[in-house]
C-alpha positions in Angstrom: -18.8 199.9 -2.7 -16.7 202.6 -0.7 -17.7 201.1 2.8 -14.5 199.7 4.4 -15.0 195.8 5.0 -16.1 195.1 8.7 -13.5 194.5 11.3 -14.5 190.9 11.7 -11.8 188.1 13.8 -11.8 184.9 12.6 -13.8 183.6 15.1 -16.8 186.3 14.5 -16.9 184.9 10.6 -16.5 181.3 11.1 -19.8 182.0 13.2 -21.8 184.1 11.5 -20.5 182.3 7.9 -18.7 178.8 8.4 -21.2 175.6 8.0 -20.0 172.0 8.9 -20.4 169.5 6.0 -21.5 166.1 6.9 -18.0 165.0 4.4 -15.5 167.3 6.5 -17.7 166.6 10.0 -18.9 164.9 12.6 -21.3 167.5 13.5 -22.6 169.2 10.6 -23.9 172.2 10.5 -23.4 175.9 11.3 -20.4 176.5 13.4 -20.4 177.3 16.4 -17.2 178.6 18.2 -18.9 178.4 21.8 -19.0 174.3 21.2 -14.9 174.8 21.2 -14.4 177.7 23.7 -10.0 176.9 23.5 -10.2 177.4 19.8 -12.0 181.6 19.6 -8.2 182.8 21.0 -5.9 180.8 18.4 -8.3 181.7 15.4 -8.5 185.3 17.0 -5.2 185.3 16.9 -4.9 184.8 12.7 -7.1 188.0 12.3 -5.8 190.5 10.5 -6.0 193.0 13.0 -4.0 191.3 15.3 -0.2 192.2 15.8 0.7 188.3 16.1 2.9 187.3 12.7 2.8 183.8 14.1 0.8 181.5 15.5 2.1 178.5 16.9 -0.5 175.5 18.4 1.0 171.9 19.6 -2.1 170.0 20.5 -3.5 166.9 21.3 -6.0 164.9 18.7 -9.6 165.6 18.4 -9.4 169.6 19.4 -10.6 170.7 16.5 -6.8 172.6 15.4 -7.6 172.1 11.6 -11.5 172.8 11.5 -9.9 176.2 13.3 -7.2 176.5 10.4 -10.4 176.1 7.7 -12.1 178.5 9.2 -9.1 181.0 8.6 -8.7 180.2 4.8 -12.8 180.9 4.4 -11.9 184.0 6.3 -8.8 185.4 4.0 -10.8 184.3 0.7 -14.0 186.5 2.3 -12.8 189.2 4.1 -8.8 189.6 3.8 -8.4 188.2 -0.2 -4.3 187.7 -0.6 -2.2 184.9 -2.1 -2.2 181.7 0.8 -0.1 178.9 0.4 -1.1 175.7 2.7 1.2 172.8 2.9 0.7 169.1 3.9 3.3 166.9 4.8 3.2 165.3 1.7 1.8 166.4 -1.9 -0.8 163.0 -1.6 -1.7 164.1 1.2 -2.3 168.1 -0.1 -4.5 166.5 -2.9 -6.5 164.4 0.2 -6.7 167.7 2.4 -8.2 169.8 -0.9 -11.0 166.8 -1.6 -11.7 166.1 2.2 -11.7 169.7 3.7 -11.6 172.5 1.0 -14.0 171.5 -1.3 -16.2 171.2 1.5 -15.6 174.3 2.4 -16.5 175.7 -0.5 -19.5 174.1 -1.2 -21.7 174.5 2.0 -20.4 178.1 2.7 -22.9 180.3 1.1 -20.2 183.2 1.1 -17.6 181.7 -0.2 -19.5 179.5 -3.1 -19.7 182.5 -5.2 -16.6 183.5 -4.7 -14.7 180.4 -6.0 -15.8 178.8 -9.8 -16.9 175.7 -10.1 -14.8 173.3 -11.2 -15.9 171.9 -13.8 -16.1 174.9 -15.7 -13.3 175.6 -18.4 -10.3 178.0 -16.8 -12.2 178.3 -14.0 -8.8 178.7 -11.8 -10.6 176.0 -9.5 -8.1 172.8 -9.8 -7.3 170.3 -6.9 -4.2 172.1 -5.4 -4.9 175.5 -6.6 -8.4 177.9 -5.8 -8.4 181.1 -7.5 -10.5 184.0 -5.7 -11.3 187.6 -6.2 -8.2 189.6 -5.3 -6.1 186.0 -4.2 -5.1 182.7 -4.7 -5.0 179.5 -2.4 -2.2 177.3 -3.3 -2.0 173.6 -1.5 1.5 171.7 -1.8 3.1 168.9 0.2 6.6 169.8 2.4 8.4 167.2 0.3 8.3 169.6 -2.7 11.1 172.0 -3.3 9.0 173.3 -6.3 6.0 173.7 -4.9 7.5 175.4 -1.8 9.0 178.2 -4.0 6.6 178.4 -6.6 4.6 182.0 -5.3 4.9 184.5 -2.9 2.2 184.1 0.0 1.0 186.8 2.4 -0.3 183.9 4.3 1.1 180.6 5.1 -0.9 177.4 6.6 1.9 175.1 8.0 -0.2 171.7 8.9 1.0 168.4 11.0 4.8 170.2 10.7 5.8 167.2 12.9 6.0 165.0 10.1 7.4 167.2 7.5 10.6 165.9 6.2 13.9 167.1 7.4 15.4 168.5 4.2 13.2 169.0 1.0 15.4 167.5 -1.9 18.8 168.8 -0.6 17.1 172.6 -0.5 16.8 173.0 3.2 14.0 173.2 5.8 10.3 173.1 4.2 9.4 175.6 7.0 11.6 178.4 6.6 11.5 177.7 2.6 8.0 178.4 3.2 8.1 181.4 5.7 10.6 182.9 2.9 7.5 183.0 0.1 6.3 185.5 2.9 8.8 187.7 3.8 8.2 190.7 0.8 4.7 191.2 2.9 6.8 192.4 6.1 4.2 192.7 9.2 1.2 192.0 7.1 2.0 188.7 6.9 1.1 185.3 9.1 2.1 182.1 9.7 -0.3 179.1 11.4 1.9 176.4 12.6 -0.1 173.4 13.8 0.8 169.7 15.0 0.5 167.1 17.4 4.6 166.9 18.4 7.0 164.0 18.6 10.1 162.9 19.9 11.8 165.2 22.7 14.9 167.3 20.8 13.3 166.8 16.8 9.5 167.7 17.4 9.4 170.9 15.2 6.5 172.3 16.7 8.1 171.8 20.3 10.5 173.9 19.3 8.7 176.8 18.3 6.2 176.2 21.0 9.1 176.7 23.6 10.2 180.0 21.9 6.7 181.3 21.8 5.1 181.9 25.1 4.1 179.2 26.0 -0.1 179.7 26.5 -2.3 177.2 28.5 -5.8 176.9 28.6 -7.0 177.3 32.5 -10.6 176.6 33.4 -12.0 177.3 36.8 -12.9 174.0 39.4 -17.0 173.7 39.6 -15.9 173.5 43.1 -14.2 175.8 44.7 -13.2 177.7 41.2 -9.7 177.6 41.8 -7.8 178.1 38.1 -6.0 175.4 36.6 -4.7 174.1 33.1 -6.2 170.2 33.1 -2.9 167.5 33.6 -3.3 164.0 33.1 -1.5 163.1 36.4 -5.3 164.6 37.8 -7.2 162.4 36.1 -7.5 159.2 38.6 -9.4 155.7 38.0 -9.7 152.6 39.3 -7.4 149.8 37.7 -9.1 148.4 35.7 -12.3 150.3 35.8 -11.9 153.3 33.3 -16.0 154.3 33.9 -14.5 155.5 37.4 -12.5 158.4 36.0 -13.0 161.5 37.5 -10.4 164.6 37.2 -9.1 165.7 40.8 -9.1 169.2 41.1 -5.3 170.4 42.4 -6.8 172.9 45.1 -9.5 171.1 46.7 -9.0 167.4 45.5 -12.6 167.4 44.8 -13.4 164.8 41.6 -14.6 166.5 38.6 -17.3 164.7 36.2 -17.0 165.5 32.8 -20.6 166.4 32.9 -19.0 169.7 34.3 -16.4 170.2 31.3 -18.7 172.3 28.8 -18.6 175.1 31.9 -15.6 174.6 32.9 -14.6 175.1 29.1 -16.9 178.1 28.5 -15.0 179.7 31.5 -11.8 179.2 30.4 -9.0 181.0 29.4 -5.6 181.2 28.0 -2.4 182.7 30.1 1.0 183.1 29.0 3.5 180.7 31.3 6.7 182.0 29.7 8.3 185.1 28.1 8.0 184.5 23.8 11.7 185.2 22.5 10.2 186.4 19.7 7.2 189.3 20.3 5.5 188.8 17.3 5.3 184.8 18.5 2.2 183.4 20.1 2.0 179.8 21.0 -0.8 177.5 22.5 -0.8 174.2 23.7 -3.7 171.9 24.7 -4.5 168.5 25.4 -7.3 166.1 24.0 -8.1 166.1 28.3 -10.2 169.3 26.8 -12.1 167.6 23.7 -15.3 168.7 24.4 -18.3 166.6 25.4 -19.4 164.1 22.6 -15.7 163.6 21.5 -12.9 161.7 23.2 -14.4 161.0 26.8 -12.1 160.8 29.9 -13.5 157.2 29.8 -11.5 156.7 26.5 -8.4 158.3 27.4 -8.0 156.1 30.4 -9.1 152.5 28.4 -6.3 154.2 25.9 -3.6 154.6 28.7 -4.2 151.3 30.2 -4.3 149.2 26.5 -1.0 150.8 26.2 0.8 149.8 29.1 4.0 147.8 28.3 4.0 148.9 25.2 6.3 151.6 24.6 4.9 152.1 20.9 1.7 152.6 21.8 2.6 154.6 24.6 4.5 157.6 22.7 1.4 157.3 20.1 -0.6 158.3 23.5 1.7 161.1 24.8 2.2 162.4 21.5 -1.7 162.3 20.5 -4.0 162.2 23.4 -1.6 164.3 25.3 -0.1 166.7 22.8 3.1 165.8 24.2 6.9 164.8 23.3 7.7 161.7 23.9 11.5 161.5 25.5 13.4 158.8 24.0 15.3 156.3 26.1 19.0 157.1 24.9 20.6 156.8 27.5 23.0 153.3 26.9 22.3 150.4 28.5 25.0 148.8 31.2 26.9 145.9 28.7 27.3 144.0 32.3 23.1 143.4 32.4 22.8 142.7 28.9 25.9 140.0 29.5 24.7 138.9 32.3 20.7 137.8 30.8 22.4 136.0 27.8 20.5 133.0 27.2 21.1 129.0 26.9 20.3 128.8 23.2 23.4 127.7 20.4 24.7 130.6 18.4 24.0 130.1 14.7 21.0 127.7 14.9 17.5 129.3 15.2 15.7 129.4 17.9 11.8 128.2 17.7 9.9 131.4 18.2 11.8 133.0 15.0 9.6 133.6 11.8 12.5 135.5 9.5 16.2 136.0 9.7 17.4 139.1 8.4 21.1 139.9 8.3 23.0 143.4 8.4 26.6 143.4 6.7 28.9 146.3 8.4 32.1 146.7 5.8 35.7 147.5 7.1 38.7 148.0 6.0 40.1 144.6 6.4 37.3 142.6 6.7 33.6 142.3 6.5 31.2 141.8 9.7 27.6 140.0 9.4 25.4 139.3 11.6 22.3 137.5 11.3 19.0 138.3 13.6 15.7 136.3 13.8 12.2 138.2 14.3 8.9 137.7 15.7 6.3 139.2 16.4 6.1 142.9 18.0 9.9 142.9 16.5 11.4 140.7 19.2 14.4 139.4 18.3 17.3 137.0 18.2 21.1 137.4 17.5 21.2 133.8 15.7 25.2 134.4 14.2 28.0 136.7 14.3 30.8 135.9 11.5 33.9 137.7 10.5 34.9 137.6 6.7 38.8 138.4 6.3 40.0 139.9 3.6 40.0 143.5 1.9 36.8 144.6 1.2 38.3 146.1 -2.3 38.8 142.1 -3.2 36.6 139.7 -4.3 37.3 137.2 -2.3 35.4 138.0 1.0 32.7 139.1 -1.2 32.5 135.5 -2.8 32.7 134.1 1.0 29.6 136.4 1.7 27.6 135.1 -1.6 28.2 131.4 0.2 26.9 132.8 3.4 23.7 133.9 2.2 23.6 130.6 -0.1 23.1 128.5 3.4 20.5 127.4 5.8 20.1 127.7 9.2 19.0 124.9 11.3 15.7 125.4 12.5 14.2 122.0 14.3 14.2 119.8 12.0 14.4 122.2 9.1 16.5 124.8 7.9 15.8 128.9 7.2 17.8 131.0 5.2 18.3 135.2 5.5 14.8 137.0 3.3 16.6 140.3 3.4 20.6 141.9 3.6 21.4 145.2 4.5 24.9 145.9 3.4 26.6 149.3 4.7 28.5 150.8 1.9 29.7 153.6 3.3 33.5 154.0 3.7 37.0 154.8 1.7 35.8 152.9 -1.5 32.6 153.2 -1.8 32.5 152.6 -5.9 34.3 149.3 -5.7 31.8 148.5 -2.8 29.2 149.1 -5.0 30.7 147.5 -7.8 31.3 143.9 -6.0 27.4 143.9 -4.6 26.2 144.3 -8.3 28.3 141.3 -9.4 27.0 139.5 -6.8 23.1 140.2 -8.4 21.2 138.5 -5.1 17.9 140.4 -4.8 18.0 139.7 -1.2 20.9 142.6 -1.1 19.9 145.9 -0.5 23.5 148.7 -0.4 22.4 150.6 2.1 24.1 154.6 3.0 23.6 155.6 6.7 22.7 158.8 7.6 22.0 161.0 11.0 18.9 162.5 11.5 15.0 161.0 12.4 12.7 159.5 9.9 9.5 158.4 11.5 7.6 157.8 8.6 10.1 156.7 6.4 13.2 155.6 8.2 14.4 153.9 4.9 14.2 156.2 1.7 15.0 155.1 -2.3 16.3 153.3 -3.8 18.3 156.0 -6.3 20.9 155.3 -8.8 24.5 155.7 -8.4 27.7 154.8 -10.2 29.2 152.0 -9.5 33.0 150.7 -10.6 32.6 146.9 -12.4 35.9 145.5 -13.6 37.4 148.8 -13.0 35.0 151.2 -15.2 32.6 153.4 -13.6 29.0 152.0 -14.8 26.6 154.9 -14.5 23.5 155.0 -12.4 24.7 150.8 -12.5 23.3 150.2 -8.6 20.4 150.8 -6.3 21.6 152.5 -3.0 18.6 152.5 0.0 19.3 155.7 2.5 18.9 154.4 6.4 18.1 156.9 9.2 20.1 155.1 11.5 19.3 157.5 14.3 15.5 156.0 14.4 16.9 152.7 14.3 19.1 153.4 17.0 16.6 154.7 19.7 14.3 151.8 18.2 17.1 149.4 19.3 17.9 151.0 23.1 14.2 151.2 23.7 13.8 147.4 23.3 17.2 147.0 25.2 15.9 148.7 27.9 13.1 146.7 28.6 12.6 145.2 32.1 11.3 142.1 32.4 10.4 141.8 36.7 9.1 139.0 37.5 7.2 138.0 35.0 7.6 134.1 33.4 7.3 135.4 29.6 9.7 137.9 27.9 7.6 141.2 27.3 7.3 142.0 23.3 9.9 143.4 21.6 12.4 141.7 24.1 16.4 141.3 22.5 17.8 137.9 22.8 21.2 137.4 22.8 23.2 133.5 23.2 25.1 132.5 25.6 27.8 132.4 23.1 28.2 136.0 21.9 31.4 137.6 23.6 31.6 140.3 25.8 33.2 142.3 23.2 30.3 142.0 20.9 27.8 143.5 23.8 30.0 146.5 24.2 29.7 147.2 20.8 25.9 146.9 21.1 25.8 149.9 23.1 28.8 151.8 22.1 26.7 155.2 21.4 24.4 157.4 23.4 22.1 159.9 23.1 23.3 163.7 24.1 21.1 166.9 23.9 23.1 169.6 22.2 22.4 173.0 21.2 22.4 174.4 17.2 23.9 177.8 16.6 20.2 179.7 17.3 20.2 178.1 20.8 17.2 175.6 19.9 18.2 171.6 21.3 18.9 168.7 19.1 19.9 165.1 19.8 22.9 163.4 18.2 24.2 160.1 18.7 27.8 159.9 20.6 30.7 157.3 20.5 31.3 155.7 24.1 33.6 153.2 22.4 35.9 153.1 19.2 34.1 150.4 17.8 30.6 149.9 17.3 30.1 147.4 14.3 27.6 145.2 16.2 25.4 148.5 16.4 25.5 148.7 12.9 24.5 145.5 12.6 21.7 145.2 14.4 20.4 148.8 12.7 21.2 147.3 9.5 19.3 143.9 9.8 16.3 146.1 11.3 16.7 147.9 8.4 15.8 145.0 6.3 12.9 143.9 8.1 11.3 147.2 7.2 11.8 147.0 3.6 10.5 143.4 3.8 7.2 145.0 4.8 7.1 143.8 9.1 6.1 147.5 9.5 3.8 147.9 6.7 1.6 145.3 6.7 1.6 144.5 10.7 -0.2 141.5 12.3 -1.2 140.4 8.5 3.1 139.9 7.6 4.0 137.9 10.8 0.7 135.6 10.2 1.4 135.1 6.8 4.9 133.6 7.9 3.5 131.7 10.5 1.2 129.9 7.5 4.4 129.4 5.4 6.7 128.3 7.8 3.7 125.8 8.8 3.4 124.8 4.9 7.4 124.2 4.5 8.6 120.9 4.0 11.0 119.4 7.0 14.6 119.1 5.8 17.5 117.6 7.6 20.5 119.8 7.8 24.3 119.2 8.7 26.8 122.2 9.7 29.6 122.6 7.9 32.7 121.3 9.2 34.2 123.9 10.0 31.3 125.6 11.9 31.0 122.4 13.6 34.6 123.2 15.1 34.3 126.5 15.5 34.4 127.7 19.3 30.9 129.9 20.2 32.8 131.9 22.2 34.3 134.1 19.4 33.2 135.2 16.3 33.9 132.7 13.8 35.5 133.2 10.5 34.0 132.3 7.2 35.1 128.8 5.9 32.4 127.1 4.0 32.0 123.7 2.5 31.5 124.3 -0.8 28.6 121.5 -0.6 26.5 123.8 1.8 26.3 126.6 -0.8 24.1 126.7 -4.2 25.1 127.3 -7.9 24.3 130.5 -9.0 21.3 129.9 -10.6 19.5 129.0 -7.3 16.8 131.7 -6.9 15.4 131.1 -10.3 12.8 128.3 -9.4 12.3 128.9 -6.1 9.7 131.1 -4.3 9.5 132.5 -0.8 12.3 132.2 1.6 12.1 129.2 3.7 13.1 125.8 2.8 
């Protein structure tokens, strides 16, 4: 009972204690560090006898990062007991981690099964985000919860997928250094694992502390002439078109590798510092999935995934950011207005061109007027401008309001039918926001979604709510009386210039996700398409952010097009995938045929410049029009 515990590392108990389950594991069994040579040095590195305080890995997928991260929480509850707080990105996704990887982990570890209660017994201290253990407590929350980021004090702290932790946890401040403040009462005992595949160049969190860390890669001698390199995908060469040649080309002698060769080349590896750390007490690691080991993801793989990906710039950050472990650099840079006037096309402005399956429309709100415009979709979000109209008149008025409810009431020629918008963004950001707020309630479409922009990058959920806010109806404030939908507009923004930028050779068909614009639009409008840009600055602590930048004074047709993009995600187009656009090609082939005449005014109106809203009161609908109706085409 007096015997000191043994000075075991991580990596000595995962082998001598961890077993796989078949639920948590492709290979179960005992564990075996030898089978992921990369991995003994990062989970060495969370000992407690080792100075490091934290421990930062940005890897690739399939590396085994997380397995690695397990194996350090059966470690703490064995041999190091203290309070350990692990967070997920989200709290669903803490509950899935403790069914799918802790309970597990309890269960086939012999040591550890003892040491945590059942859970079905009564106060056992065994729940789904909360294991209680002799001497310590393991605590699983999700970064989106203020609460549970400040509910304990933690000697330990597993940070998991940081990447996709959310930028501000409910208006309290970073969920990483909320969490790294739970730890701070331990001074040097404590230690911190950051782990995640990264993201976009300038926002990736765990680039960022990667780069102030320093900076370890894996190197692993050539079976050739063992000369020591770190693997880079530029080495690994293929035929076109043949992926089962792939062979890695060792930088010394040129000589093709096999991956027959990698489990030696992996057991000789070994990890060197490439940079100075800023911060001593920092380690950081990086690896690619070029080093999954042998059974995993094959060289073949990677280069089938790199050539399905090709002309696909979606796919292709998904493969930088998760085969390679790498940032992906977004295109920010602002298109040249001349090229994007210059490919305008011969179809009319404000009829709809064939290949369009939904119109959605984004509503930018001046001072002295209001500015719609209306874009079609398709597949792989390519896109038409199909209108651009200017409504006069003080937004604090109902008047242009009124001449907006008549605009939404039409139809757009389509062939020999007619389509009307499924989904409005409206921005309601400006000098009278209230009154904003209170003419979009009066106008009670459903298709109307008051929108508030805001900088920053959302990939997962580029459009958050809705939440109440007060809105002024017949001047009286009418609490929590509207539904306000927050826009990352910076994410819409690069998603925008990426599909600008896209290059079409000479090829016969547009590539996917192409912008078409009509010959109509004027030049003004395509400036204003690509009035911002994307600069690298640099925050107060010295790390690099990107903020969007003014080129021009006015940008409305920007706003626009973020807006109506906007609205195609809350219609579901990035949700449901290949399953929405078919489902709209089967109602648009279901829809009746209806023969549609332009109002007279938009008859005379010149497509040269945005036209102002005058409507024939016969082209719109009584109020009462969405009641019996279904769907969005007529």
């Amino acid at each position: 009972m007096l015997r000191p515990p043994p000075q075991l590392t991580v990596s000595q108990w995962a082998d001598q204690h961890r077993v796989l389950s078949t639920r948590a594991s492709s290979e179960p069994g005992p564990w075996r560090t030898s089978r992921t040579p990369y991995l003994r040095d990062i989970m060495d590195a969370l000992s407690a006898v080792h100075p490091a305080r934290r421990v930062v890995f940005m890897k690739g997928a399939q590396v085994g990062a997380s397995e690695g991260g397990n194996c350090w929480l059966g470690y703490i509850m064995h041999h190091v007991p203290a309070p350990v707080l692990a967070v997920q990105p989200t709290v669903e996704l803490a509950k899935r981690f403790s069914r799918q990887r802790i309970d597990p982990l309890l269960e086939e570890t012999p040591a550890l099964r003892e040491r945590v209660a059942p859970a079905r017994v009564r106060d056992s201290g065994n729940t789904m985000l909360s294991k209680e253990f002799p001497g310590g407590i393991l605590v699983l929350t999700g970064a989106n919860s203020a609460v549970g980021l400040r509910s304990m004090t933690a000697r330990f702290l597993f940070l998991d997928e940081v990447d996709a932790y959310p930028g501000d946890v409910e208006g309290e401040g970073d969920p990483i250094a909320l969490a790294e403040a739970r730890a701070r009462t331990f001074g040097w005992r404590r230690k911190a694992y950051l782990v995640s595949t990264p993201t976009i160049a300038g926002r990736s969190r765990i680039e960022r502390e990667y780069q102030a860390s320093d900076q370890r890669r894996f190197f692993v001698p050539c079976p050739h002439c063992q000369a020591i390199q770190w693997l880079r995908f530029e080495r690994l060469i293929w035929t076109k078109g043949n992926p089962t040649s792939v062979a890695y080309h060792c930088e010394a002698c040129d000589q093709p590798i096999g991956e027959h060769h990698k489990t030696a080349m992996l057991a000789g590896g070994e990890w060197r510092a490439t940079a100075t750390s800023q911060d001593p007490n920092t380690v950081g690691f990086h690896i690619s999935a070029l080093y999954s080991p042998v059974g995993w993801l094959s060289w073949e793989q990677i280069a089938r995934d790199w050539e399905a990906a090709q002309g696909k710039p979606e796919d292709l950050k998904t493969f930088r950011n998760t085969v390679l472990g790498e940032v992906w650099q977004e295109h920010g840079e602002a298109p040249d207005w001349e090229r994007l006037v210059e490919r305008r096309e011969e179809f009319t402005i404000g009829t709809v061109p064939p290949g369009v399956l939904v119109l959605t429309a984004g509503v930018d709100v001046q001072d002295d007027r209001i500015e719609v415009d209306v874009w079609g979709w398709a597949e792989g979000f390519t896109s038409w401008l199909v209108d651009h109209v200017v409504i006069p008149g003080s937004p604090r008025e109902r008047a242009p309001w009124d001449e907006l409810a008549k605009l939404l009431a039409r139809d757009w020629p389509r062939g020999g039918g007619g389509m009307r918008i499924a989904k409005v963004c409206v921005d309601t950001g400006g000098r009278d926001t209230a009154s904003v707020y209170g003419h979009l309630r009066h106008l009670r479409d459903p298709r109307i979604a008051p929108t508030k922009g805001v900088e920053g990058w959302n990939r997962a959920q580029p459009v958050q709510g809705p939440t109440l806010v007060d809105a002024l109806v017949n001047g009286q404030k009418l609490r929590r009386g509207l539904k306000l939908w927050t826009v990352s507009v910076s994410t819409w923004k690069a998603d925008l210039y990426r599909r600008l930028w896209l290059g079409r050779g000479e090829a016969a068909e547009f590539p996917v996700g192409w912008v078409h614009l009509p010959h109509g639009i004027e030049v003004e409008w395509v400036k204003q398409l690509v009035a911002e840009q994307l600069r690298t600055v640099k925050d107060r602590r010295g790390f690099t952010r990107q903020e969007w930048a003014k080129l021009r004074e006015r940008n409305e047709a920007l706003d626009c097009a973020v807006l109506a993009r906007a609205a195609l995600w809350l219609l579901g187009a990035d949700r449901y995938g290949d399953r929405y656009w078919q489902r709209l090609r089967e109602e648009l082939a279901d829809a009746p045929a209806v023969v549609h005449q332009l109002p007279t005014a938009e008859k005379q109106a010149s497509p040269a410049s945005p036209r102002q809203m005058v409507l024939d009161p016969e082209a719109t609908r009584p109020r009462t029009w969405l009641a019996p109706r279904v769907g969005w085409l007529r």
